[in-house]
Backbone as JSON, one array per atom type, in Angstrom:
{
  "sequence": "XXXXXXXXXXXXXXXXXXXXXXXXXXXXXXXXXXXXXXXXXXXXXXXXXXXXXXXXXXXXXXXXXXXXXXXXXXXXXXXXXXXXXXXXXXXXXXXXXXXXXXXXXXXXXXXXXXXXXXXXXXXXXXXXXXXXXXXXXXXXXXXXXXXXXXXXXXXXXXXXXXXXXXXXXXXXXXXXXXXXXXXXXXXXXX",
  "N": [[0.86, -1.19, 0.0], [0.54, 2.31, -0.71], [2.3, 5.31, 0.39], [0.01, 7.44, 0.1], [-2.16, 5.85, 0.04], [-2.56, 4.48, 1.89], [-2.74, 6.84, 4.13], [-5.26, 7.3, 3.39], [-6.64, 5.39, 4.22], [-6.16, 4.97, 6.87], [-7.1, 7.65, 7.48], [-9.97, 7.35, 6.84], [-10.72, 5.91, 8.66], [-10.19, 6.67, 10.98], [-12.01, 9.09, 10.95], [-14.11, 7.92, 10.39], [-14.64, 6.91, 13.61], [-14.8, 9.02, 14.84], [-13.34, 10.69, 14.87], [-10.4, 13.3, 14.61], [-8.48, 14.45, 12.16], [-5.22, 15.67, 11.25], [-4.78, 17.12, 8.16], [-3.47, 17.81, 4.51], [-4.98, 20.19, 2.67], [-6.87, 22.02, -0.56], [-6.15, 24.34, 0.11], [-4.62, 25.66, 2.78], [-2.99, 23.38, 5.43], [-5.41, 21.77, 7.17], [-7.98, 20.76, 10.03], [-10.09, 18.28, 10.56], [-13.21, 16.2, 10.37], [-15.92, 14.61, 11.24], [-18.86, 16.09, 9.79], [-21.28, 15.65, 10.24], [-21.39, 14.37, 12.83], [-21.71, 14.41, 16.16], [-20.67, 14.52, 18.53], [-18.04, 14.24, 17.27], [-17.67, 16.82, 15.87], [-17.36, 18.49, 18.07], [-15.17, 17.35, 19.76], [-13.36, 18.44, 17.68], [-13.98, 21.5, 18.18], [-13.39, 21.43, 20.5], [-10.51, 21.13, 20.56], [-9.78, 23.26, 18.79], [-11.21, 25.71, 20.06], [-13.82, 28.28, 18.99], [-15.27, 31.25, 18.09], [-18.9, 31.08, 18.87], [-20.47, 32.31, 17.27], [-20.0, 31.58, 14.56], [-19.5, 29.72, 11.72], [-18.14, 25.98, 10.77], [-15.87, 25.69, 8.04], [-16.69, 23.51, 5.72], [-15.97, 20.8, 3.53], [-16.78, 19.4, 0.41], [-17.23, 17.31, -2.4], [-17.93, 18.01, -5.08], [-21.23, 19.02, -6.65], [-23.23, 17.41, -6.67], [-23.18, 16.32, -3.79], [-23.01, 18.97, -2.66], [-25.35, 19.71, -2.91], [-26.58, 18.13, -0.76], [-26.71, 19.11, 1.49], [-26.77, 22.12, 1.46], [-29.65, 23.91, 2.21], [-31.27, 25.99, 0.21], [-29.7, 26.42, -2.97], [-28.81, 29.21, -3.78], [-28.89, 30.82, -7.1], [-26.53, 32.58, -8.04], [-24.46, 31.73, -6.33], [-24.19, 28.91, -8.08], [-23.15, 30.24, -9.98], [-20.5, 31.7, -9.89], [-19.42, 28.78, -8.22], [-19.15, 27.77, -11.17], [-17.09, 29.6, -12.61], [-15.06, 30.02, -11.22], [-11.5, 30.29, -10.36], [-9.53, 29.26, -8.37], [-9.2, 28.19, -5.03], [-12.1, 28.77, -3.67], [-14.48, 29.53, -1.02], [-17.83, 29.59, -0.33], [-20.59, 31.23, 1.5], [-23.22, 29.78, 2.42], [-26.78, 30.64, 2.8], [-28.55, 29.03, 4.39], [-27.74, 25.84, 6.13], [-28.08, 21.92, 5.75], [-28.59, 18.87, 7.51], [-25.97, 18.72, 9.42], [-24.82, 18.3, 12.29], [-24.73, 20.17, 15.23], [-22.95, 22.97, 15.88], [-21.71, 23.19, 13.6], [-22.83, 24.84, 12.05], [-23.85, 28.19, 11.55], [-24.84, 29.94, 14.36], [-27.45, 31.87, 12.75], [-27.98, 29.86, 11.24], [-26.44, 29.9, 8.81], [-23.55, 28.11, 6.86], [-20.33, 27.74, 5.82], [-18.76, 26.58, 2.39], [-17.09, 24.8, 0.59], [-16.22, 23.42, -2.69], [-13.89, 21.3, -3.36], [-10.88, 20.41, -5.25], [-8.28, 18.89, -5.02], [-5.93, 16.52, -4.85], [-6.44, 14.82, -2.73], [-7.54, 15.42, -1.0], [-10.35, 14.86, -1.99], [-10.6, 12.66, -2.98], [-10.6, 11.64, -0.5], [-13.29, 12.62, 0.8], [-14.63, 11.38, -1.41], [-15.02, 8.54, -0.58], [-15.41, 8.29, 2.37], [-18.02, 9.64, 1.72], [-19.51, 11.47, 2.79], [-19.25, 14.94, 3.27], [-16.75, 16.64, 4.9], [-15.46, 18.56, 8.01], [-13.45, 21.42, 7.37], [-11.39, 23.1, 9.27], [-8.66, 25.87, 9.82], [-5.56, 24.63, 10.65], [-4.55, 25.76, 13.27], [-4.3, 27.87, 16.3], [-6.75, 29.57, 16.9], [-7.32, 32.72, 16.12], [-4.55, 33.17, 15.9], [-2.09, 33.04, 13.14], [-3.06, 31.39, 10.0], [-1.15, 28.03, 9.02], [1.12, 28.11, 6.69], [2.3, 25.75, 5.34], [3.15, 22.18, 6.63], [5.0, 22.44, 8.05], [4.51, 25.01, 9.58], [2.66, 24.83, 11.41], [1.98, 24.53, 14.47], [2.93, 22.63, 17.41], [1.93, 21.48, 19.41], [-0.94, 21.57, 18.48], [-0.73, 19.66, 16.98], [-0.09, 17.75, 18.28], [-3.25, 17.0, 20.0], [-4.58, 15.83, 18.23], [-5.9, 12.9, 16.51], [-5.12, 11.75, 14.19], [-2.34, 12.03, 12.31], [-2.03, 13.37, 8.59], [0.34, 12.15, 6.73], [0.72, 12.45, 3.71], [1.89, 15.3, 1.8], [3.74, 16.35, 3.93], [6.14, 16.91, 3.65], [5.74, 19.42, 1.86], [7.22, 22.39, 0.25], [5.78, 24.5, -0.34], [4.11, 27.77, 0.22], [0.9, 27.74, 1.36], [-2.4, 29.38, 0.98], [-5.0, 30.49, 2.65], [-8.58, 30.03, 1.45], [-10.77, 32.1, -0.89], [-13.22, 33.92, 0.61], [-16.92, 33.94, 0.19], [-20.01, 35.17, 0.87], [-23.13, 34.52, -0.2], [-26.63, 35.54, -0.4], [-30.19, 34.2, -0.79], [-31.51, 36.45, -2.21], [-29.43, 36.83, -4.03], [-27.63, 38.58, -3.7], [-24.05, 39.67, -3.31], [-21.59, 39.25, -1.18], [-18.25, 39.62, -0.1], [-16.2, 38.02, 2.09], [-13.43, 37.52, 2.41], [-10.7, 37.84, 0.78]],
  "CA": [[0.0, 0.0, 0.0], [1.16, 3.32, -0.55], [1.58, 6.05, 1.5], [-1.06, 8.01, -0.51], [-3.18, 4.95, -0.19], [-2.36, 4.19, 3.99], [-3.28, 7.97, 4.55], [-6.77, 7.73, 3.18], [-7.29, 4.47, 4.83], [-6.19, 5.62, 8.0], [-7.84, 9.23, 7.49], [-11.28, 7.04, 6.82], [-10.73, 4.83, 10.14], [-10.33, 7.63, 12.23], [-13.24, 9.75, 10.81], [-15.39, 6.74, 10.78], [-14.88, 6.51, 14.94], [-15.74, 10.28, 15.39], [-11.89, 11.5, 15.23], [-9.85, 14.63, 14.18], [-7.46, 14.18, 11.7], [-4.7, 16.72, 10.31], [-4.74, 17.08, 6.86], [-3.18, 19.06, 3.66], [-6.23, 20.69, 1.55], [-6.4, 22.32, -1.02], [-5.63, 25.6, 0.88], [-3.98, 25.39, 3.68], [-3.39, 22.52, 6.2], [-6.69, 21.68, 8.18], [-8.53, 20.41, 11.43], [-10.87, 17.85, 10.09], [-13.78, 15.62, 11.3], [-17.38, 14.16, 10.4], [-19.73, 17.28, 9.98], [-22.74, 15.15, 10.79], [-21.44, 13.59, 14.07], [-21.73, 15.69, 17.13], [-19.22, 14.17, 19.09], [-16.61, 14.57, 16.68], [-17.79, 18.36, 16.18], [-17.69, 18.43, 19.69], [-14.0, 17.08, 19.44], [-12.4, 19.32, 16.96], [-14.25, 22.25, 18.49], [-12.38, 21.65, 21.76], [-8.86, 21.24, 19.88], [-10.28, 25.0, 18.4], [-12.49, 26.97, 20.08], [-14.04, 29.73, 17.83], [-16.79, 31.97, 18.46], [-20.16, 30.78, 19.14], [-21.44, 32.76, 16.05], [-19.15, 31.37, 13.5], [-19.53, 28.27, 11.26], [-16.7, 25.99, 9.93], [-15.53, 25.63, 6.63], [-17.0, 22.32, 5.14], [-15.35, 20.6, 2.3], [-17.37, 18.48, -0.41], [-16.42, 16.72, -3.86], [-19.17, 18.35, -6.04], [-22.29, 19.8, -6.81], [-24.4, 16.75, -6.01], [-22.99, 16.34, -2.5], [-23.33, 20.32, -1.8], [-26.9, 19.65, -3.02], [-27.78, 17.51, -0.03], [-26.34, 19.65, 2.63], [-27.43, 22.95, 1.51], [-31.32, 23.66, 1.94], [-31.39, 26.5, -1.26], [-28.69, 27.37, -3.34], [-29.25, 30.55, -5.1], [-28.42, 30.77, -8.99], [-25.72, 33.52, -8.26], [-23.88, 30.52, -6.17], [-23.84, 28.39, -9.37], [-22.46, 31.01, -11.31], [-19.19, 31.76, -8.75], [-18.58, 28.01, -8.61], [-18.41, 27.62, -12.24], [-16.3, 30.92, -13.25], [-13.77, 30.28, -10.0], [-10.14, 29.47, -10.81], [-9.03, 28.95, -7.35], [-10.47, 27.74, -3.96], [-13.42, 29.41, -3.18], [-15.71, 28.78, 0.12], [-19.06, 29.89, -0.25], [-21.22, 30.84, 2.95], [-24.96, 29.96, 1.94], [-28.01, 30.85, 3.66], [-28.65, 27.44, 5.42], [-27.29, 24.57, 6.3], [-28.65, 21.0, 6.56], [-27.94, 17.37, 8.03], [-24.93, 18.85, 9.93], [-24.45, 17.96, 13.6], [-24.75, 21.27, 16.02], [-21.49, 23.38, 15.94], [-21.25, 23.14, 12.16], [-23.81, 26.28, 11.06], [-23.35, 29.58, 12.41], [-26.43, 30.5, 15.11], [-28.23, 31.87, 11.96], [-28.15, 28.74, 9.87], [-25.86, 29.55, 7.72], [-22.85, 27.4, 6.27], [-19.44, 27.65, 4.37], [-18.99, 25.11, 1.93], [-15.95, 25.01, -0.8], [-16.08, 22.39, -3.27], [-12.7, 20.6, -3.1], [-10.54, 19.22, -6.07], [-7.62, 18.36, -4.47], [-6.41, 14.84, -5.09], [-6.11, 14.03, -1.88], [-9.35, 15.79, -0.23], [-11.39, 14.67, -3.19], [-10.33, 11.02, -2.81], [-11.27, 10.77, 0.83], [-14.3, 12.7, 0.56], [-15.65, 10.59, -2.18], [-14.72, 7.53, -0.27], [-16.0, 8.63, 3.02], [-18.99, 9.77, 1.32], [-19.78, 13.17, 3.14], [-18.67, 16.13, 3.99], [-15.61, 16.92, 5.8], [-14.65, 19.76, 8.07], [-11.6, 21.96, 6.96], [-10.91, 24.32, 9.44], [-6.93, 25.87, 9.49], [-4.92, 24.11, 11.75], [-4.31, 26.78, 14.02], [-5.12, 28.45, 17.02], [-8.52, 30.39, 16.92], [-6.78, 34.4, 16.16], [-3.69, 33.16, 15.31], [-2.21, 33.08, 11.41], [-3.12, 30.21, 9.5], [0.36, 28.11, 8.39], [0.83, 27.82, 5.25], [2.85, 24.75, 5.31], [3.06, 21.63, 7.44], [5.95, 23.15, 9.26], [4.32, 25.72, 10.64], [1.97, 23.56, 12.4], [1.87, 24.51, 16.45], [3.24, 21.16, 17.62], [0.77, 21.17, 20.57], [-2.04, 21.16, 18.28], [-0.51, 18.31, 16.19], [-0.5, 16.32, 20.06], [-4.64, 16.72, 20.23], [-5.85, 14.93, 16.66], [-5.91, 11.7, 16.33], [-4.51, 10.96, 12.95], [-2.02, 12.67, 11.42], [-1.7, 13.01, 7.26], [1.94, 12.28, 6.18], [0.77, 13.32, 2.18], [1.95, 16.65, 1.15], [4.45, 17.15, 4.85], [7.54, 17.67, 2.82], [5.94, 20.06, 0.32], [7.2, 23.43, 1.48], [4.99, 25.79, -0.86], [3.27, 28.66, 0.71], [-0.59, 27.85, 0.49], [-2.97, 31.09, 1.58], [-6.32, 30.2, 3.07], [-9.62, 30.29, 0.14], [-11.22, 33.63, -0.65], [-14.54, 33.44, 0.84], [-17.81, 34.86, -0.58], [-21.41, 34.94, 1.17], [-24.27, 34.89, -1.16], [-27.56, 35.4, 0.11], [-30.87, 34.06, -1.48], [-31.47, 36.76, -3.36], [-28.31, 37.67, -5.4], [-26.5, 39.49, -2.99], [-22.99, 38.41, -2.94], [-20.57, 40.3, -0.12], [-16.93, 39.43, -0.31], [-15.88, 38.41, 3.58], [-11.73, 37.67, 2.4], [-10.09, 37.88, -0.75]],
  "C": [[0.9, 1.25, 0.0], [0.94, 4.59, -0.25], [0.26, 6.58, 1.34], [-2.44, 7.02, 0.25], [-3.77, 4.68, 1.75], [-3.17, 5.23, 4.41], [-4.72, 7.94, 4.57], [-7.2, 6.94, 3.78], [-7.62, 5.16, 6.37], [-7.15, 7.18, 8.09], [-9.26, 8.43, 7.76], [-11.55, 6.77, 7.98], [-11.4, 5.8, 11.19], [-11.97, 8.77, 11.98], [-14.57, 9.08, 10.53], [-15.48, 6.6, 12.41], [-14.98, 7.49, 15.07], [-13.98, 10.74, 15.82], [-11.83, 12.77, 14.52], [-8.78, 14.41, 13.74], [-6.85, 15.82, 11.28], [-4.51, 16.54, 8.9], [-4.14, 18.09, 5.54], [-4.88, 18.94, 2.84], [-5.77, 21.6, 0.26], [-5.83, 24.06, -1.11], [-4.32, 25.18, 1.84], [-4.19, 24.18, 4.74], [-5.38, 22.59, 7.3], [-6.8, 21.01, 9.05], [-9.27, 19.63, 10.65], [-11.58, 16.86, 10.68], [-15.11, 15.6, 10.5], [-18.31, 15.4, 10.72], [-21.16, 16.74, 10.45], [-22.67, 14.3, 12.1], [-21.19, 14.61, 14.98], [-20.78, 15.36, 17.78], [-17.92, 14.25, 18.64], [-16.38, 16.14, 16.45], [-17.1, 18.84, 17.48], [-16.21, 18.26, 19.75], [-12.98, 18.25, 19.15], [-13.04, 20.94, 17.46], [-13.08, 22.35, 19.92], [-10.7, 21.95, 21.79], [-8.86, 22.91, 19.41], [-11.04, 25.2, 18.87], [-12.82, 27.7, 19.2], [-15.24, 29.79, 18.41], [-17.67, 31.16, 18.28], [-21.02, 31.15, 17.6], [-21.26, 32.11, 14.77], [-19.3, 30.03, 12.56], [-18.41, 27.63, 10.59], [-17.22, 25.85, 8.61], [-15.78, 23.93, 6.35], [-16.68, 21.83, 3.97], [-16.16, 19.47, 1.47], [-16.71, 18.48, -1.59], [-16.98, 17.22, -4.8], [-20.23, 18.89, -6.09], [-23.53, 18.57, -5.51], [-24.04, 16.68, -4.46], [-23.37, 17.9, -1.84], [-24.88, 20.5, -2.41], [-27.81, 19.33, -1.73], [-27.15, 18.13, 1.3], [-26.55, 21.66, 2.88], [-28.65, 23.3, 1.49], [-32.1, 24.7, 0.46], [-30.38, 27.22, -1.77], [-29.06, 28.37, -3.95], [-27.99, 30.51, -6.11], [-27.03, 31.65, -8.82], [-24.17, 32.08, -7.64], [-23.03, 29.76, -7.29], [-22.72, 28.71, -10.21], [-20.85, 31.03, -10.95], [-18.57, 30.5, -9.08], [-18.0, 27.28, -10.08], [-17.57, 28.53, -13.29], [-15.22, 30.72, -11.98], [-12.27, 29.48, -10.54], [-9.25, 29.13, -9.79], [-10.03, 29.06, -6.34], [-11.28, 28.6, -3.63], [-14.42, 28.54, -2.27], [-16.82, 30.07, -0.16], [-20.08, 30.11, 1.35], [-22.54, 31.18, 2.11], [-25.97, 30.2, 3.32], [-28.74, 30.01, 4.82], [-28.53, 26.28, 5.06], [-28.6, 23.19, 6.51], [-28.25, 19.86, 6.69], [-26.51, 17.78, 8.09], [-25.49, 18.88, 11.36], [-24.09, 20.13, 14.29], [-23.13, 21.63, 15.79], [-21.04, 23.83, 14.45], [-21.33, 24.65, 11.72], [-23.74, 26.67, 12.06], [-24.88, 29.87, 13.09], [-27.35, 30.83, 13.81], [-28.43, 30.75, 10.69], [-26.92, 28.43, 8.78], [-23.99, 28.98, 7.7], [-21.65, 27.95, 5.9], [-18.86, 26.48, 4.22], [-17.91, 25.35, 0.79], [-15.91, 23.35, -1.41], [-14.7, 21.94, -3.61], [-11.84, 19.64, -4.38], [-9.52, 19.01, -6.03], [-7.15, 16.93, -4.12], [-6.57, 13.86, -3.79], [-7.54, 14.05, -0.99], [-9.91, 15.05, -1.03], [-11.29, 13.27, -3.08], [-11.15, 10.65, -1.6], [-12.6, 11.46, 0.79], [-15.21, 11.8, -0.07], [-15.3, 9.03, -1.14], [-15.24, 7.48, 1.34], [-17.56, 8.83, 2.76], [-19.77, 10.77, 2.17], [-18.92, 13.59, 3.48], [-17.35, 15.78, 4.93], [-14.83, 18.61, 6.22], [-13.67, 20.21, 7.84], [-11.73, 23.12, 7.99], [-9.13, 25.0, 9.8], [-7.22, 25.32, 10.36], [-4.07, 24.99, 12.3], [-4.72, 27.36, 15.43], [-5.76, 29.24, 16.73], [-7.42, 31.79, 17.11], [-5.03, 34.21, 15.88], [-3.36, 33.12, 14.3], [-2.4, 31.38, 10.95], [-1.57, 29.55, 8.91], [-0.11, 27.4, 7.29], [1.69, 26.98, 4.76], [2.35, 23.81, 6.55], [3.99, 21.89, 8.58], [5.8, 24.43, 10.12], [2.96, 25.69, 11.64], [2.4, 24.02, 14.03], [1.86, 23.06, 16.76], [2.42, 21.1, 18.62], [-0.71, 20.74, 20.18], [-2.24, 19.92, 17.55], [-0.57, 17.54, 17.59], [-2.28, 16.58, 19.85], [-5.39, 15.98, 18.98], [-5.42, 13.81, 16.8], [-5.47, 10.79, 15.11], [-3.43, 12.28, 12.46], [-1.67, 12.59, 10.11], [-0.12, 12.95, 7.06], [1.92, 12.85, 4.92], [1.15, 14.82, 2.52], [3.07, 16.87, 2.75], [5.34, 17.66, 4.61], [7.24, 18.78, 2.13], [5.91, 21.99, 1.36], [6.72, 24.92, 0.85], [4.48, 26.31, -0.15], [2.05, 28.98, 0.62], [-0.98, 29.23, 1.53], [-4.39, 30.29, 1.84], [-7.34, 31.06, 1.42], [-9.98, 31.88, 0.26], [-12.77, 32.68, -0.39], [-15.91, 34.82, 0.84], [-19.53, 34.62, 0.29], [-22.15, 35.55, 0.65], [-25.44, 34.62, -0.51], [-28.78, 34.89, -0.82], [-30.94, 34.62, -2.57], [-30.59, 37.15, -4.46], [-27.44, 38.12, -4.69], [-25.56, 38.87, -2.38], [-21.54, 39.47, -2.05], [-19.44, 39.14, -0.05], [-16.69, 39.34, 1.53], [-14.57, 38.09, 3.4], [-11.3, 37.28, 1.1], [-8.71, 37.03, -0.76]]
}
């Protein structure tokens, strides 16, 4: 088996028993965990705190999967993810079949469709959703490698990814866009 192959196994294992794996995305490293299990929410929330108001960043393989976890996409949505040439998270209007912790007090979501060979593999193979949030402390900078990883927070997950630890490019967290029902699309980071 190879590593590629070990990783995803292991990545599945652990997010099949309600763990928190580290992971490369196709941003920056992430926090990751089953968005529909509360206990694992519950988990990777404790490894990060973050505001009460805030929702994480949810990673899916496609349209049809961000079909059955959003309750209405609006058309402007659509348009974004098929004109985007780099990662883009989306925050929609409301969330559904996510586990408490996920969606922000008002419902709503962010959701970036993921084509990343490595996300995109275990996603589809998992077969939902998977949280991405950095691997960071809550107000600290996101790292934009695996080496700049807070070794304390690599001690609290339960799996760690070996893919991508050598690679010592400088990723930047997604730009993220919240579109509301009707059309209205506000820019929250570029």
């Amino acid at each position: 088996m190879t590593g590629f192959e070990e990783d995803i196994k292991l990545s599945l294992e652990t997010l099949r028993k309600g763990g928190v794996i580290l992971y490369p995305t196709d941003t920056v490293w992430g926090l990751g965990c089953d968005p529909t299990n509360p206990s694992a929410v519950n988990k990777l929330l404790e490894i990060k705190p973050r505001g009460e108001n805030k929702s994480l960043i949810v990673l899916v393989n496609g349209l049809t999967m961000l079909e059955r976890y959003v309750k209405d996409i609006p058309g402007t949505a659509y348009e974004l993810i098929e004109v985007s040439d780099s990662p883009l998270t989306i925050i929609y209007p409301a969330g559904r079949n996510f586990a408490p912790g996920v969606c922000a007090e008002d419902s709503s979501v962010g959701i970036r469709i993921c084509y990343e060979e490595f996300c995109s593999e275990l996603i589809s193979r998992f077969r939902k959703p998977i949280v991405s949030t950095s691997a960071n402390i809550s107000g600290k900078p996101s790292p934009a490698n695996f080496g700049e990883i807070d070794p304390d927070l690599i001690k609290k997950v339960d799996y760690v990814v070996s893919y991508r630890r050598d690679d010592k490019r400088k990723f930047h967290p997604s730009s993220v866009i919240r579109v509301e029902n009707n059309g209205v699309v506000k820019i929250i980071r570029q």
